[in-house]
N, C-alpha and C positions, 0 to 999 in steps of 0.2 A: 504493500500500500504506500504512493507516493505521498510528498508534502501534501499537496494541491488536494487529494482524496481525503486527506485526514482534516484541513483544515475548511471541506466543503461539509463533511460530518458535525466536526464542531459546530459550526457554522448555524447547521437546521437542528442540531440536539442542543442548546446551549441551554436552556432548562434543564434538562436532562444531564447536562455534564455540571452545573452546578449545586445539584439536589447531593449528587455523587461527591462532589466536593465535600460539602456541608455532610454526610455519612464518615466522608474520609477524618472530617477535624474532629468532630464527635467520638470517633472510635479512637483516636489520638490521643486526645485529651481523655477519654473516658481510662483507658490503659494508664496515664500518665498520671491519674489521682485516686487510681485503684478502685473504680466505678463511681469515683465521687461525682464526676461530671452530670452524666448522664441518670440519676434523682431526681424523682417530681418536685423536691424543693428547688436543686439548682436550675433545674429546667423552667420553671414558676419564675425565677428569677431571673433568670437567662432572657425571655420571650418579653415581659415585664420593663425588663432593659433595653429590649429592642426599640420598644415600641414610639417614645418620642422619634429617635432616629428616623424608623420606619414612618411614621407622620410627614415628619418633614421629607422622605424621600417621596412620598406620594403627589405632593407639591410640583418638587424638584424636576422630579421627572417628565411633567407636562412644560414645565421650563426647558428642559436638554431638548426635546422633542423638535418644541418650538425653534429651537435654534440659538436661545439665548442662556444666559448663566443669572441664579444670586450670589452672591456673597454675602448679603446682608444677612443671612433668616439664620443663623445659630445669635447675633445680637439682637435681631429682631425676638427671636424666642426669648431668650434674657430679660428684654425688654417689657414684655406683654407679662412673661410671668409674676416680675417686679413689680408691676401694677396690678395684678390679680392679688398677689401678696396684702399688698398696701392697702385694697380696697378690703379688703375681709379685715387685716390683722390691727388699723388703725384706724379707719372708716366703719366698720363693722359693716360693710354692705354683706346683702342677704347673697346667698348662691345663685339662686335664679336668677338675680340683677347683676351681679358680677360677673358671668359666664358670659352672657349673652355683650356686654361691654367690653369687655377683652377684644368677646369676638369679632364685634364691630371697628372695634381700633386696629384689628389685625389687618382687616379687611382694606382699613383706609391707608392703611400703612403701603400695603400691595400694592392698590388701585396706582398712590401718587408715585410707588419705584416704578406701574407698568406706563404712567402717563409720562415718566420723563426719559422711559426708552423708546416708546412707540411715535410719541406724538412729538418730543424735544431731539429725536434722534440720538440721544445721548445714549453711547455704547452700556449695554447691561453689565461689562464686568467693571467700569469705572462708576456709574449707577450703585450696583453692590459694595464694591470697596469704599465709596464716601457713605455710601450705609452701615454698612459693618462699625466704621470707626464715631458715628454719629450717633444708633440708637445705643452703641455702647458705653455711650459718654452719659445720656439723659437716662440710660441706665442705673448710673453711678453717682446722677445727680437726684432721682426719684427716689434712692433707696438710701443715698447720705453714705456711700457707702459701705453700709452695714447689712448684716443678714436682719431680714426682717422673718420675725417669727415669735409665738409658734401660730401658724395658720388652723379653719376650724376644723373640727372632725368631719365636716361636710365635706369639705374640700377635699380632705386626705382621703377619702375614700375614693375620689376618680384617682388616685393615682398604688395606692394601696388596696383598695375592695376587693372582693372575688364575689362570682356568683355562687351562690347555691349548689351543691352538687346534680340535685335533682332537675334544676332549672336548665345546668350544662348537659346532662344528658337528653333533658328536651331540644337545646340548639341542635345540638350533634345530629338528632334523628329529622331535626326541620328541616338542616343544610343538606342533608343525603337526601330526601327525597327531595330537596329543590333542585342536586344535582340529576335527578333521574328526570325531572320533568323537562327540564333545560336539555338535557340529550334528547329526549325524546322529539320536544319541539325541535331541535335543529336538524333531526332527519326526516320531518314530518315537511318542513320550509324547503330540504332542496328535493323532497320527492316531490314537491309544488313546484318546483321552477327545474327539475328533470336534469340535477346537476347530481354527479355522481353521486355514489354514497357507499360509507366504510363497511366492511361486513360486522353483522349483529354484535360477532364474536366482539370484537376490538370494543366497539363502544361499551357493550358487557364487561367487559377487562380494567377498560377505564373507568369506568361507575362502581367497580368492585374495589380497586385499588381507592379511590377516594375514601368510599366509605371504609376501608382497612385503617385511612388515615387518619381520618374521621373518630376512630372508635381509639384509635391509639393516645389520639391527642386529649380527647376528652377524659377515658380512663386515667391518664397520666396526670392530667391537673386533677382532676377528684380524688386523686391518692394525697393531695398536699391540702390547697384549703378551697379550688376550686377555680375557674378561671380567672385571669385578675380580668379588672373591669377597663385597663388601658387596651386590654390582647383584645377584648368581644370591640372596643371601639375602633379597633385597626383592621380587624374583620371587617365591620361596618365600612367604614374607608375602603377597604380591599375593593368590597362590590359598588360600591356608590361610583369609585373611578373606574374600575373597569366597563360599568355599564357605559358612562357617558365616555371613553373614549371608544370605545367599541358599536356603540348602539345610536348615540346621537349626531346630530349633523355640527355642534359643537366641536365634537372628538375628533370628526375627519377633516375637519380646517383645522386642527390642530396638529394634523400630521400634514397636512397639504402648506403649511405654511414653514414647516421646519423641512422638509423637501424642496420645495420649491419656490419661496414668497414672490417672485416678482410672476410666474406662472397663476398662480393663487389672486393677487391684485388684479389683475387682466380680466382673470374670471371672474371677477364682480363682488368676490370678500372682500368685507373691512377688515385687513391685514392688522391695520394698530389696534383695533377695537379688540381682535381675538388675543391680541398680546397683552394690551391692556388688563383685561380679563384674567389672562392665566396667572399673571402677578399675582390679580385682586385674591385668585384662589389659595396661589403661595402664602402669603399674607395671613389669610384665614387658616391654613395648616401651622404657620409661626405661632399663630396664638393658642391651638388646638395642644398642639407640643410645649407650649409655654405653658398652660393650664395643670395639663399632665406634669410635668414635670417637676411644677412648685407644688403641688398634692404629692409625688412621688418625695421627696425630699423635705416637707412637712415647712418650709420655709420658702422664702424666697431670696435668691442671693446672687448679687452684681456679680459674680464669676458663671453665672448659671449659662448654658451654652456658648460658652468658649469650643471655641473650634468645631459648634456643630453643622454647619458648613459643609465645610469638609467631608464630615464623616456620610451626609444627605448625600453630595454628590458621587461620593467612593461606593454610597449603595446602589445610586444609580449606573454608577460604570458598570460594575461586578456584575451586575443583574441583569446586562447587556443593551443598556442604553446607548445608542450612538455617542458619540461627540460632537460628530457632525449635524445631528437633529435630523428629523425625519422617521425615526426608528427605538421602537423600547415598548416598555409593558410595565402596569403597576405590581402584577405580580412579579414579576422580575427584579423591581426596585426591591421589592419586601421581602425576596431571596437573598438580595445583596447584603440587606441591612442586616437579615439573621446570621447571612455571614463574617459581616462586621461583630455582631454583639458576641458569636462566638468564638472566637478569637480574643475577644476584650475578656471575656466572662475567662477563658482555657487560661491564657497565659494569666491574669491575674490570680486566679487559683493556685497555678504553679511559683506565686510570687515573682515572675517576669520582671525585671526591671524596666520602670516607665518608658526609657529610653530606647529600648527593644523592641516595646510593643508598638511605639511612632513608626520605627523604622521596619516593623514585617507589616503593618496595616499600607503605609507606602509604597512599599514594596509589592503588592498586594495593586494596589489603585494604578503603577504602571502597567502592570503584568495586565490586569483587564483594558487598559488603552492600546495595549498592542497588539491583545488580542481583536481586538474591535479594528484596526491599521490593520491589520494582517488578513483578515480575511474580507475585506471591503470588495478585494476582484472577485470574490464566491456569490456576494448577492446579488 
């Protein structure tokens, strides 16, 4: 088997070659701490840990798509939780006012990063970088700063809660029979429009393996205290973005424009409006991750997403996001990021020095850009 054949394989399995991944460090690290790894507690924690990341990579990724980059949204996240903080811990605002206020500051924070790339022409990675170093500043002017804390027990529980065991095992049997109705419908649409279709078996195969995963994932958090309530909300994200890149007329000017924009303009889309837009969404995942995260951490604290940046876009590479724009998946990004969190979670267990783990999670983020350069002549 030549380069060229191996690297057109990767190419169409790259899910598939990073699930394998992600089985490869598990087994690694599970050997290397004597099974301590792979535990319903450290796995609770593990997935838990993902999950702001994963937030922000869901964002992120409709950003790379598009063609553009942030930088701002680990200070952005910082930011928003800092005043989620402040509004509970000093203001005593209620939960239901406070959430939704965040949300709307995240939102306007987006909107004004999408309106001064789209409409100011102002390049997105210089847009981010005076972001980054700005909402990081009002950061540390909001918060005086200090850790503000301790936040309420309302709060702590989006970022610490679990569900119910019983109520988990109600999800697990919802999502398996949504996944059966969902295949079904898709072979039900191209025996309607007379486009091929896969045999029974395969689809069978794949409805089985789900729900294998299905049963594994739920059983495993009901051995510890039960789903946390950041994983069922990354769930939610999971499907909310994959519908509308996939299913709405939204989704596919959002790949028509990180493809092709000035193709895109011609044909009659408002090019800046959809970019506009995708910010606005960024924005609103900063705050959703910022909410998360000051609940996860029971405070709020002007160091709070330092470098989470970063780690958003390195789950977007891994997960096989272009660079180039045009090309990626929300599940993919949320492969990346489990493979980010796994890595973080392994070597810190092994007590890894900090230094180490910058340098193999780097290491890591080129290795996925090259891969992504390397086989651009296969697609």
């Amino acid at each position: 088997m030549n380069t060229g054949t191996i690297k057109q394989l990767f190419s169409q399995y790259k899910t598939m070659a990073l699930l394998i991944a992600i089985a490869l460090i598990w087994l690694f690290f599970n050997q290397a701490t004597d099974g301590g790894f792979v535990t319903p507690r450290n796995l609770s924690n593990l997935l838990r840990q993902m999950s702001v990341t994963g937030i922000l990579a869901c964002g992120m990724v409709l950003v790379i798509i598009a063609g553009e980059i942030d930088l701002s949204v680990g200070s952005m996240l910082g930011l928003l939780g800092g005043v989620a903080a402040v509004l509970d811990v000093t203001q005593h605002v209620p939960l239901p006012i406070d959430v939704p206020l965040v949300l709307l500051l995240g939102l306007m924070f987006g909107l004004f990063n999408g309106y001064l790339t789209a409409y100011l022409r102002i390049p997105s990675f210089i847009v981010g970088l005076g972001g980054m170093l700005a909402f990081r500043g009002v950061l540390l002017g909001v918060t005086g700063g200090m850790t503000i804390a301790p936040v309420s027990g309302s709060m702590v529980y989006l970022g610490q809660g679990y569900l119910p065991p019983q109520l988990g095992a109600v999800l697990g049997a919802g999502l398996f029979l949504l996944a059966m109705v969902l295949t079904w419908r898709q072979r039900v649409n191209r025996m309607r429009h007379a486009l091929p279709l896969t045999p029974p078996w395969r689809d069978a195969i794949r409805v089985a393996l789900i729900g294998a995963v299905l049963l594994a994932f739920v059983r495993t958090l009901n051995h510890y205290d039960g789903i946390p309530v950041p994983v069922l909300l990354l769930l939610a994200l999971l499907g909310i973005f994959s519908y509308v890149t996939t299913q709405t007329v939204f989704g596919r000017r959002i790949y028509s424009v990180g493809s092709n924009m000035e193709a895109t303009r011609l044909s009659g889309v408002n090019v800046q409006a959809v970019k506009m837009w995708i910010f606005g969404i960024m924005g609103l995942m900063c705050a959703l991750a910022g909410l998360v995260n000051t609940a996860r951490l029971a405070a709020g604290s002007p160091s709070a997403g330092n470098m989470g940046e970063l780690d958003a876009i390195a789950a977007c590479f891994i997960g096989g996001t272009s660079m180039r724009g045009g090309s990626g998946t929300v599940y993919g990004a949320l492969i990346g990021a489990l493979v980010m969190a796994s890595l973080d979670n392994g070597m810190s267990m092994l007590d890894v020095d900090t230094y180490w783990q910058m340098i193999v999670k780097g290491g890591i983020l080129m290795l996925a850009v090259w891969v992504d350069v390397s086989t651009r002549s296969v697609r």
